[in-house]
Phi, psi and omega in degrees: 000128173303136192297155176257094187244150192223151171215173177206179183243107170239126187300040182198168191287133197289336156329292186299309184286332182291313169318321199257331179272356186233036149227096180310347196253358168241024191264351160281332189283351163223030172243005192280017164277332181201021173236097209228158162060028187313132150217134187302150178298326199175146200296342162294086209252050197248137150075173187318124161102353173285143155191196192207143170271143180217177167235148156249121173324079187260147158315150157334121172132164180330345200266322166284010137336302176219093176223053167271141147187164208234146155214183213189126183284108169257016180197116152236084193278122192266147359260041198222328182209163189221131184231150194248129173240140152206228181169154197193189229008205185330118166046041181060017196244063175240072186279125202249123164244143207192118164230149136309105147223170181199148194217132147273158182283198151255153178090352164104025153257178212235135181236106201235096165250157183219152173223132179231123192229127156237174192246071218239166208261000192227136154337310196274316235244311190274336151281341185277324190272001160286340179255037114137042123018286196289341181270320165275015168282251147066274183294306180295324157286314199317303170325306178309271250276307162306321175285248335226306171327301197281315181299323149313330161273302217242348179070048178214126192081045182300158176223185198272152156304168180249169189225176202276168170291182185052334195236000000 
């Protein structure tokens, strides 16, 4: 899938949203609409190298079937951009990249695009995201990004934190 990018406008200092965005244990909390059941990779869950398994709420069809995925922070540049690896459908071999970036604004706002790109390595894997795939990611970051709006302006509609696995 070609990335799929989204943005918002946040009323706050990008130092405070790259903080709040470089603790992976807080990414259920404006992703639990279609990102479910988090559990972190390893008890840090702050900075390069964190990172957590979740399932995805995918629409009816072949794709909810293996609607596991992991991703793991591999860059992180403080205050501006966080780039993300994973994987995700069948037996994992959908490999997915998600960056951060932030620019400030005027007035001391914080300007947040996240791009989501996959890779998918099978034929069968690559008809499924053909069958409109990108629009409802789409619609679903768009969402993310606006609660990610609220909770950081107004501290409202937090969804739980994620926890270790196991633990």
């Amino acid at each position: 899938m070609d990335p799929v990018i989204s943005s918002v406008v946040i009323d706050a200092p990008r130092e405070r949203v790259f903080d709040y965005l470089q603790d992976i244990a807080n990414h259920p909390e404006f992703t639990d609409h279609y990102l479910v059941d988090w559990h972190l990779t390893r008890e840090d869950p702050v900075g390069r190298g964190a990172g957590a398994r979740f399932r995805i709420k995918a629409p009816r069809g072949p794709a909810r079937r293996f609607a596991w995925g992991d991703v793991t922070f591999t860059e992180v540049q403080s205050p501006h951009r966080i780039v993300e690896v994973g994987r995700t459908g069948k037996t994992n071999r959908i490999r997915t990249l998600g960056i951060y970036e932030l620019t400030e604004g005027s007035g001391g706002t914080t300007h947040v695009s996240y791009s989501l790109e996959t890779v998918p390595r099978m034929l069968s894997d690559r008809l499924i995201e053909a069958m409109g795939q990108a629009r409802w990611v789409r619609r679903k970051q768009n969402r993310a990004l606006r609660r990610l709006r609220s909770i950081l302006e107004l501290d409202e509609g937090r969804g739980a934190r994620a926890t270790v696995a196991g633990g």
